[in-house]
KETI-792098 format. One line per field, with one value per residue (C-alpha): y, x, z; chain; residue number from 1. Coordinates in nm, 2 decimals, decimal comma. Each point is the difference from the previous one (the first is absolute). Layout:
N
v (Y ...)
u (X ...)
w (Z ...)
c (A ...)
k (NUM ...)
This chain:
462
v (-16,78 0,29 0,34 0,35 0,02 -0,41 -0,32 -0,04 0,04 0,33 -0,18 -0,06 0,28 -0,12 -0,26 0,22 0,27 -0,28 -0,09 0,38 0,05 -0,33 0,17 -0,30 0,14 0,35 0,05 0,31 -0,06 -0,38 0,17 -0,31 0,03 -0,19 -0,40 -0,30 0,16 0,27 -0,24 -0,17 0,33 0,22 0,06 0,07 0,34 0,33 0,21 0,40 0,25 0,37 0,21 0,11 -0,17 0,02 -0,17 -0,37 -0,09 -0,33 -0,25 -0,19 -0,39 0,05 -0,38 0,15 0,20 0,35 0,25 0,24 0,27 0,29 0,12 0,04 -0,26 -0,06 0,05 0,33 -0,06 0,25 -0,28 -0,11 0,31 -0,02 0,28 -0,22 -0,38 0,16 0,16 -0,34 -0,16 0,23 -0,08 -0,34 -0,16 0,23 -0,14 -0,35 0,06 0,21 -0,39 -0,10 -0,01 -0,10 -0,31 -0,05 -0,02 -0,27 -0,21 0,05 0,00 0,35 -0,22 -0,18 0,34 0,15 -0,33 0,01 0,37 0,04 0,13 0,03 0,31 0,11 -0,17 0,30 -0,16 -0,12 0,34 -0,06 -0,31 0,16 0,21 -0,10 0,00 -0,22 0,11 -0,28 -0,33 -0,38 -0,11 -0,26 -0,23 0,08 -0,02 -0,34 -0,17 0,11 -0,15 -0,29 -0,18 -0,35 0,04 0,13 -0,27 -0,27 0,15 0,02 -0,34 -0,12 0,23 -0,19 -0,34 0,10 0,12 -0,22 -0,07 0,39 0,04 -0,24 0,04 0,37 -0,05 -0,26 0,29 0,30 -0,10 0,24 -0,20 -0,07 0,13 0,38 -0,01 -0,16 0,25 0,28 -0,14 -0,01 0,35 0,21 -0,16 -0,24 -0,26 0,16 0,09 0,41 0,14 0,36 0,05 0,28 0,02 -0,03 0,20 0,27 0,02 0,06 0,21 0,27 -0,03 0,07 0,34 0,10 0,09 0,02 -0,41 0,07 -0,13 -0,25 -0,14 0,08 -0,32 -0,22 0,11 -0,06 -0,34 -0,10 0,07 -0,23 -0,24 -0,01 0,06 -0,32 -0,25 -0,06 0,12 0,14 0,31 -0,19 -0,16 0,35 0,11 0,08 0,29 0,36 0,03 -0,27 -0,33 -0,30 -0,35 -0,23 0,11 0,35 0,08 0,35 -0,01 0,10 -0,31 -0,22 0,10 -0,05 -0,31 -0,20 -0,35 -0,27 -0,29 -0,21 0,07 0,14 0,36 0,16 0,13 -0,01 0,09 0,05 -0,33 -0,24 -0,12 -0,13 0,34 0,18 -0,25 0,04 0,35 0,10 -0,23 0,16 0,35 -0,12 -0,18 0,29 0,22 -0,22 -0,29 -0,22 -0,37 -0,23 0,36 0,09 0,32 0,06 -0,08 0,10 0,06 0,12 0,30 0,04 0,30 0,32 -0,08 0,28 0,02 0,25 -0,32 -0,07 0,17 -0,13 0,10 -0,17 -0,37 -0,25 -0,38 -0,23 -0,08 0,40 0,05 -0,32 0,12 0,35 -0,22 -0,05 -0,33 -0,17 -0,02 -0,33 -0,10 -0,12 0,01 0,19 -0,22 0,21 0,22 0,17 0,14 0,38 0,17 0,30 0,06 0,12 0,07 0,16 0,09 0,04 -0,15 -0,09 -0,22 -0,28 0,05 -0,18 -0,06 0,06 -0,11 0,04 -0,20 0,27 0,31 -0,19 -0,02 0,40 0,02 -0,13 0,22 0,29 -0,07 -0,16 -0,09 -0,16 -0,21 -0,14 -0,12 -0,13 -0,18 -0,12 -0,14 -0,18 -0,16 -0,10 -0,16 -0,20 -0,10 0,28 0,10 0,35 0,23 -0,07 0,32 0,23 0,32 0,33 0,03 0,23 0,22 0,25 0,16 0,35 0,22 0,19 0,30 -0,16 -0,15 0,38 0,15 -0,24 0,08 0,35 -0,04 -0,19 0,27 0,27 -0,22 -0,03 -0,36 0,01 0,14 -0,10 0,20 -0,14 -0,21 -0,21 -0,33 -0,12 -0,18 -0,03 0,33 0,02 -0,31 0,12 0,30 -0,14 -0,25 0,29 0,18 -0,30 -0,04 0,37 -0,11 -0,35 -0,18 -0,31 0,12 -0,21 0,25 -0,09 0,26 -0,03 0,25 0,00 0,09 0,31 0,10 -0,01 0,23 0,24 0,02 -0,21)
u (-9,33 -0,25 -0,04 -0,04 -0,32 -0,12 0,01 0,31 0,33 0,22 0,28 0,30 0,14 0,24 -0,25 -0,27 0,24 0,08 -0,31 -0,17 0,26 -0,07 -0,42 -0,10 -0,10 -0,11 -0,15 0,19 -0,13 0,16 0,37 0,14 0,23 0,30 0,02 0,24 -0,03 0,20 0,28 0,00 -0,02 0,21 0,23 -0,27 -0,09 0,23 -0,29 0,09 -0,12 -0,12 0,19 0,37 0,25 0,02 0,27 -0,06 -0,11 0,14 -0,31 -0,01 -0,02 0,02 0,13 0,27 -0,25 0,05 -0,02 -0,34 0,10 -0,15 -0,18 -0,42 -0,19 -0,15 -0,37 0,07 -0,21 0,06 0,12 0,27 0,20 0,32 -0,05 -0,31 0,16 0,28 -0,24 -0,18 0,32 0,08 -0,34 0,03 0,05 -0,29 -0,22 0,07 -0,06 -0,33 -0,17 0,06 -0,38 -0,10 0,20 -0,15 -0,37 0,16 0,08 0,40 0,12 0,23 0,30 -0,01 -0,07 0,35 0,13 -0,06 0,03 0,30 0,26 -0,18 0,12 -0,13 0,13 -0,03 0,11 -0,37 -0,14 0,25 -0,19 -0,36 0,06 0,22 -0,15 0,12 0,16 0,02 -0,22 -0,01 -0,22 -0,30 0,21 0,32 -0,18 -0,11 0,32 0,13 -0,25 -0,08 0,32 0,13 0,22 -0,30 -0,28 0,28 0,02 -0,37 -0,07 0,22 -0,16 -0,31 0,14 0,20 -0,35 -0,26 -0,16 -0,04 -0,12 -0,25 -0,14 -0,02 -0,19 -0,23 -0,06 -0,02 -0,09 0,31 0,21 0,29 0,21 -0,12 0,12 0,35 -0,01 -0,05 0,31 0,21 -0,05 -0,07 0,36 0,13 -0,05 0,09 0,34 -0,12 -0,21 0,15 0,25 -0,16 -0,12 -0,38 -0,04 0,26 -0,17 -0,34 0,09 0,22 -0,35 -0,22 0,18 0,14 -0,12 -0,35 -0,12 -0,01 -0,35 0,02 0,36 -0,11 -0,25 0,29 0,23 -0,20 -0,12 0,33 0,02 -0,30 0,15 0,32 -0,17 -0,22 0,28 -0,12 0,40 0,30 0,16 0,31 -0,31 -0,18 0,27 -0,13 -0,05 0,02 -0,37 -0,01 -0,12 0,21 -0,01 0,03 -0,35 0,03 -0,24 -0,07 -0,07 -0,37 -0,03 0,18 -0,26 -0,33 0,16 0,24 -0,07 0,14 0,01 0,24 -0,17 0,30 -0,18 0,24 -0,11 0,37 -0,05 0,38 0,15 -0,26 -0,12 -0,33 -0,12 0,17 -0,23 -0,28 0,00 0,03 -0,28 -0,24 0,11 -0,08 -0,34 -0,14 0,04 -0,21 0,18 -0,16 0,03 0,08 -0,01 0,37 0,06 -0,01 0,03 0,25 -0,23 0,06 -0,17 -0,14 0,13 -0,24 -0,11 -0,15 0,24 -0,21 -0,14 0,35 -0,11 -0,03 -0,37 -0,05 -0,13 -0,18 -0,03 0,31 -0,28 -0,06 0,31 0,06 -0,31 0,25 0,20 0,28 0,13 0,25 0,30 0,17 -0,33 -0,14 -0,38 -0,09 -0,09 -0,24 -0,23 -0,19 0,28 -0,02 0,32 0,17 0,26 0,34 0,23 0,30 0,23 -0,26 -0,07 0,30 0,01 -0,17 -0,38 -0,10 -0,40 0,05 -0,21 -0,10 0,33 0,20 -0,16 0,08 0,36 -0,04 -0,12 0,32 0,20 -0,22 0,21 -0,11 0,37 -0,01 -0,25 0,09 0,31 -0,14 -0,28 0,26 0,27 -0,28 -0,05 0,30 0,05 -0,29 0,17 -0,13 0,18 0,14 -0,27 -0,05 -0,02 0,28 0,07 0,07 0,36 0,11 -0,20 0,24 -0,16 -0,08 0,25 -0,17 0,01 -0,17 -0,26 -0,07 0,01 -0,25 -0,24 0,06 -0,04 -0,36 -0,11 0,05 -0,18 -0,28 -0,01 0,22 -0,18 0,29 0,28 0,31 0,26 0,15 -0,19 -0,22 -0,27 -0,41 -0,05 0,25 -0,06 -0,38 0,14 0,27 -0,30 -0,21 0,32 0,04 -0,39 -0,02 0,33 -0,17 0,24 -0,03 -0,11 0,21 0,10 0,40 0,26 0,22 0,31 -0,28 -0,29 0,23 0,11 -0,39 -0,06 0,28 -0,15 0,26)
w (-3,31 0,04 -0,13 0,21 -0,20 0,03 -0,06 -0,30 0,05 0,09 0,04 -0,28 -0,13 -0,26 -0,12 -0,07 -0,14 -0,23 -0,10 -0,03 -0,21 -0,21 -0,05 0,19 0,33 -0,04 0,33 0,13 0,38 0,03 0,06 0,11 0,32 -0,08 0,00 -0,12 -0,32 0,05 0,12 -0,35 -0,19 0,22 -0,28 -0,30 0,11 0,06 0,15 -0,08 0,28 -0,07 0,21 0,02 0,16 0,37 0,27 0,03 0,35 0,14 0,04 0,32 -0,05 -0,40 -0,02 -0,21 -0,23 -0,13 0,25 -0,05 -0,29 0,21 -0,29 -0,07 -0,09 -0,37 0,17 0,05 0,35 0,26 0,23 -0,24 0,00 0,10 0,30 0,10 0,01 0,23 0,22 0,07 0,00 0,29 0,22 -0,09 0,36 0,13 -0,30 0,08 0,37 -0,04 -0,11 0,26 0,13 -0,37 0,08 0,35 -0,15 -0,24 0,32 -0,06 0,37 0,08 0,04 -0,37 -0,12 0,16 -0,09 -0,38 -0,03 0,17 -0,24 -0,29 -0,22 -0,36 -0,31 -0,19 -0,34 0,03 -0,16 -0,30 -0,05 0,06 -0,25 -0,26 -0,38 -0,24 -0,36 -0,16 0,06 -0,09 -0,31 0,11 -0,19 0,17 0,31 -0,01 -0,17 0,33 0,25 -0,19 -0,07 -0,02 0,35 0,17 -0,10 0,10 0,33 0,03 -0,10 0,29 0,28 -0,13 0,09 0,28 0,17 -0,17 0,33 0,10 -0,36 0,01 0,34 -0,12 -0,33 0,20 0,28 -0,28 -0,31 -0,12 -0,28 0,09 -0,30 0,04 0,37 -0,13 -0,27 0,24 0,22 -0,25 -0,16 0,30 0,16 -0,25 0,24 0,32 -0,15 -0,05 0,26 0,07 0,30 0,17 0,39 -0,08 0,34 -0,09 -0,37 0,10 0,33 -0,27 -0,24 0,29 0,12 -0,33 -0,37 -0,15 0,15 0,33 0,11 -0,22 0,13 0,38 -0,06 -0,16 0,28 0,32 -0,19 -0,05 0,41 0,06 -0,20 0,24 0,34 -0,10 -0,07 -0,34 -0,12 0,13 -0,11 -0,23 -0,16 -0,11 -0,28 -0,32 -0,25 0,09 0,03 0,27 -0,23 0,15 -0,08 -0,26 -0,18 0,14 0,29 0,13 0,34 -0,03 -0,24 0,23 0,28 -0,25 -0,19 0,19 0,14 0,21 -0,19 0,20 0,35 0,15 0,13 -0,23 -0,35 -0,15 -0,32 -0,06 0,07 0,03 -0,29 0,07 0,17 -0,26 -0,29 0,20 0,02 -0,28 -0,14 0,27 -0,12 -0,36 0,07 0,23 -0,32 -0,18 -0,15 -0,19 0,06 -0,31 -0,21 -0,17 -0,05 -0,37 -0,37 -0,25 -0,33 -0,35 -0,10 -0,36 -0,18 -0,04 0,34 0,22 0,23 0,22 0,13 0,15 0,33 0,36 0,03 -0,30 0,17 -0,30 0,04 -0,19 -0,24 -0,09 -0,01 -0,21 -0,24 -0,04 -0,17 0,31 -0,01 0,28 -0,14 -0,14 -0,14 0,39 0,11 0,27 0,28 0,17 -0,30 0,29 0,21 0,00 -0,15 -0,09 -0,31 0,11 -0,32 0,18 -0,26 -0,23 -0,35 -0,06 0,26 0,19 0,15 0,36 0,13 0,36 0,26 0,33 0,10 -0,15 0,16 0,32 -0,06 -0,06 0,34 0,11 -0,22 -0,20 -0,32 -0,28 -0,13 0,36 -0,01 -0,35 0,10 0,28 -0,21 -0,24 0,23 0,21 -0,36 -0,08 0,36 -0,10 -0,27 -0,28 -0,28 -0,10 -0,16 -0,40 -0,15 -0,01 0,16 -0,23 0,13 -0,26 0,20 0,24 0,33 0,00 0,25 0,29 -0,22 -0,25 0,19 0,13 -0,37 -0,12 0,29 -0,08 -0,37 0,10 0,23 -0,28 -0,23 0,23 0,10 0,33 0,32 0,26 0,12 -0,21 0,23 -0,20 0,14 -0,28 0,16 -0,02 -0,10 -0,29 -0,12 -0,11 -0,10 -0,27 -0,09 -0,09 -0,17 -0,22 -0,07 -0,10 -0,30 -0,09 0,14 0,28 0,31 0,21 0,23 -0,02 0,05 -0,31 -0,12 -0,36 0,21 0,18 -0,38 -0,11 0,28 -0,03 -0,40 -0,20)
c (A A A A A A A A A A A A A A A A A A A A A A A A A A A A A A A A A A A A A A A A A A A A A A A A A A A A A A A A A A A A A A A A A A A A A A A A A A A A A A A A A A A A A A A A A A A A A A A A A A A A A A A A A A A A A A A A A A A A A A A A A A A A A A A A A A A A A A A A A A A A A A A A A A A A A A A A A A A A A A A A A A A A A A A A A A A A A A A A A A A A A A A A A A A A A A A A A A A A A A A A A A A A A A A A A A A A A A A A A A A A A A A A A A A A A A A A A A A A A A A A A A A A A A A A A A A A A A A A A A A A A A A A A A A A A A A A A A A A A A A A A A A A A A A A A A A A A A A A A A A A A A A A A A A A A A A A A A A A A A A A A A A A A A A A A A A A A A A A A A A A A A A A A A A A A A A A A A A A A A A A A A A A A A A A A A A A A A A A A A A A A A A A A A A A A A A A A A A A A A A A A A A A A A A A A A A A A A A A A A A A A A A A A A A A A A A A A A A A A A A A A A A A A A A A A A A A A A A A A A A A A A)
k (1 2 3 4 5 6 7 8 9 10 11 12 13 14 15 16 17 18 19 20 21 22 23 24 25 26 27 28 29 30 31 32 33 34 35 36 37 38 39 40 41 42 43 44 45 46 47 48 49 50 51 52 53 54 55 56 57 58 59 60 61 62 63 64 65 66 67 68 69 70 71 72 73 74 75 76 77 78 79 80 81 82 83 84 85 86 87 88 89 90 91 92 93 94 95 96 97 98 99 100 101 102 103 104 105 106 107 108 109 110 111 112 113 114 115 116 117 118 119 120 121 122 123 124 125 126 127 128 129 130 131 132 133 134 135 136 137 138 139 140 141 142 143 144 145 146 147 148 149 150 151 152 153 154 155 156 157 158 159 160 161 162 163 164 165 166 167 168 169 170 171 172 173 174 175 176 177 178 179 180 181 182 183 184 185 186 187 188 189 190 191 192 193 194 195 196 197 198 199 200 201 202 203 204 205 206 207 208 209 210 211 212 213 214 215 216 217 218 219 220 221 222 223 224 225 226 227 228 229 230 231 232 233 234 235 236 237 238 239 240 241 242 243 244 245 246 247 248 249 250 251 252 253 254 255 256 257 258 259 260 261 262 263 264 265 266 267 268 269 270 271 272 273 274 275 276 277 278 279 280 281 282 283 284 285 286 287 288 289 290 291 292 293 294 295 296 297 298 299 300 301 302 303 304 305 306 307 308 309 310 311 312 313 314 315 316 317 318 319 320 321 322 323 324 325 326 327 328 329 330 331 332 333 334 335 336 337 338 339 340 341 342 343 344 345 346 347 348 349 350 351 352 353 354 355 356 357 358 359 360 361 362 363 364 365 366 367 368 369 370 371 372 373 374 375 376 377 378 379 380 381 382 383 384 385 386 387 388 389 390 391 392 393 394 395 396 397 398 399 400 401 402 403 404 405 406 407 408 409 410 411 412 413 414 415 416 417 418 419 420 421 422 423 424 425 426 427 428 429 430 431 432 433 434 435 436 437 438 439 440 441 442 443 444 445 446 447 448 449 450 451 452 453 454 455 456 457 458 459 460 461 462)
């Protein structure tokens, strides 16, 4: 749960390719590394590689994966070449060796290190993964039918009962709600049921010696070593995605060491099969980024037509009231409870569909995952634990997802216009979100910001 560069998240790869693709993150840095996210959407994605075909290489404790392809990565990185992944490969004993005496000055005794290292080889499939680019991606619409659905709130509202005593001595300790944490569980694993099958160790050892993350994995990797030579787990325990985040709400090891807690007084922090640590741990990673006691984490609101949707914009904080005197109104007809509460407007698919007022709750749930799909579902399903209803207005799902090549063509056909500063990849975040809004402004039509096939015919002139 931490980024090369700070605080937020580098850490899911397929839900943050998901969500870039939805315009809802649009913060090219937060590559996410991989989580129980990609378990549950393994199969949406065929990811398309830039260079020929080479020999398939067999991939060491692939848990019955595809074998590397041997070809280039997407990046185009000079450590994603083919000729470059099999050089590293090649050193890769001598790499794990050489930290060694980065280990000792962690306090890992010599004979845990041979113990744990012992073995390992490079899951080379891994840079597939790193790399891979999406062609085709999920609606915001799409993307929530599927993580908020009937079979999953039933099964969340019995983890609540089944471990109402954790919960509460958790909410009493952390002033977390309960219902995000749940929520959180039951997304990131689908309630412990798909957390990634991957050596953790053997993950994070092939990231820290191979491809273009290697000082970034070299901290995961010696963490995750910390976290056996203390006890806290055993190595069966540290399986996960193939960026090294294991458990039922998806630690990285560096997140483990910052946020994990025992709750139970064992002198373990088991955050993979016992529950209270697990609940407790998670609520202490969500309250030291800022959680708000008694605070939910949003509104779903109905925004007037002819609105100026520039406002729609992150930076863009105004009391409920302000907002309210904009003429945004909560939607089924409810007050706001809180008028002062500080805000934002989030109109993801744009105005065709549904607006939220986000609030600090909600920029803490991005914390945990830098996607703003994410932490919507999130937000939602912890609502309809609680009992909440579906969201009232509907979603424009006559609307179709551009295709990778589209997505480039109309960040091309921006940049030639003049509104587009970035270099086109096909990831329409921040950047081309204020860029389309300015597009639109420029043709008098709303500046919401959305990605539609009619705003990609308006730009090619039609």
């Amino acid at each position: 749960m931490t980024r090369p560069t700070g605080r937020l998240a580098d850490r899911r790869w397929s839900a943050l390719v998901l969500a870039v693709a939805l315009l809802v993150s649009g913060d090219a840095r937060a590559q996410s590394t991989g989580g129980g996210l990609s378990n549950l959407f393994g199969n949406i994605f065929s990811g398309s590689n830039s260079a020929s075909p080479a020999q398939p290489q067999t991939t060491p404790g692939g848990n019955g994966a595809p074998p590397w392809s041997g070809e280039d990565g997407a990046s185009g990185h000079p450590l994603m070449t083919a000729s470059a992944i099999r050089q590293a490969a090649a050193n890769f004993g001598n790499c794990v060796a050489a930290m060694w005496p980065d280990a000792a000055r962690r306090n890992i005794t010599q004979e845990n290190f041979q113990r744990f290292t012992a073995g390992l080889e490079p899951d080379l499939r891994i840079m597939d993964l790193m790399d891979s680019q999406p062609e085709f991606t999920k609606s915001i619409w799409d993307y929530l039918d599927i993580l908020v659905n009937d079979n999953r709130l039933a099964k969340g509202k019995e983890i609540l009962a089944k471990y109402k005593a954790q919960f509460d001595a958790t909410e009493k300790a952390y002033g977390v709600d309960r219902y995000a944490i749940a929520a959180i569980w039951g997304i990131e694993s689908n309630y412990s049921t798909q957390m990634g099958d991957r050596s953790v160790l053997q993950s994070t050892a092939t990231l820290s010696c191979i491809g273009r993350r290697q000082a970034y994995f070299k901290d995961e990797f010696l963490s995750a070593l910390e976290i056996l030579n203390r006890g806290d787990l055993k190595p069966e325990q540290m399986r996960g995605s193939w960026a090294g985040a294991f458990g039922p709400t998806q630690f990285m090891p560096t997140a483990f060491k910052r946020y994990a807690v025992d709750a139970d007084g064992d002198g373990r922090r088991d955050v993979v099969d016992d529950p209270a640590d697990l609940i407790a741990s998670t609520a202490n990673n969500l309250k030291k980024d800022g959680w708000q006691t008694g605070q939910t984490w949003g509104y779903e609101v109905v925004v007037p037509q002819n609105f100026n949707y520039m406002l729609a914009d992150r930076a863009k904080t105004m009391t409920i009231a302000q907002w309210e005197h904009l003429g945004i109104n909560r939607a089924g007809n409810q007050p706001f409870p809180h008028p002062t509460e500080k805000a934002y407007l989030l109109a993801p698919a744009g105005a065709e569909g549904p607006g939220f007022l986000m609030l600090q709750n909600f920029r803490v749930i991005m914390k945990y995952n830098p996607a703003e799909a994410y932490a919507l579902a999130i937000g939602h399903f912890a609502d309809r634990l609680r009992g909440g209803q579906p969201f009232v207005q509907p979603w424009p799902r006559q609307e179709r997802e551009l295709s990778r090549a589209e997505r480039l063509e109309l960040q091309q056909l921006l940049a030639q216009r003049g509104f587009y500063r970035g270099t086109p990849d096909g990831q329409l975040g921040g950047q081309t979100r204020e860029a389309l809004r300015s597009f639109q402004a420029s043709i008098g039509a709303p500046a919401d910001g959305f990605a539609s096939s009619d705003v990609l015919e308006r730009l090619r002139g039609h």
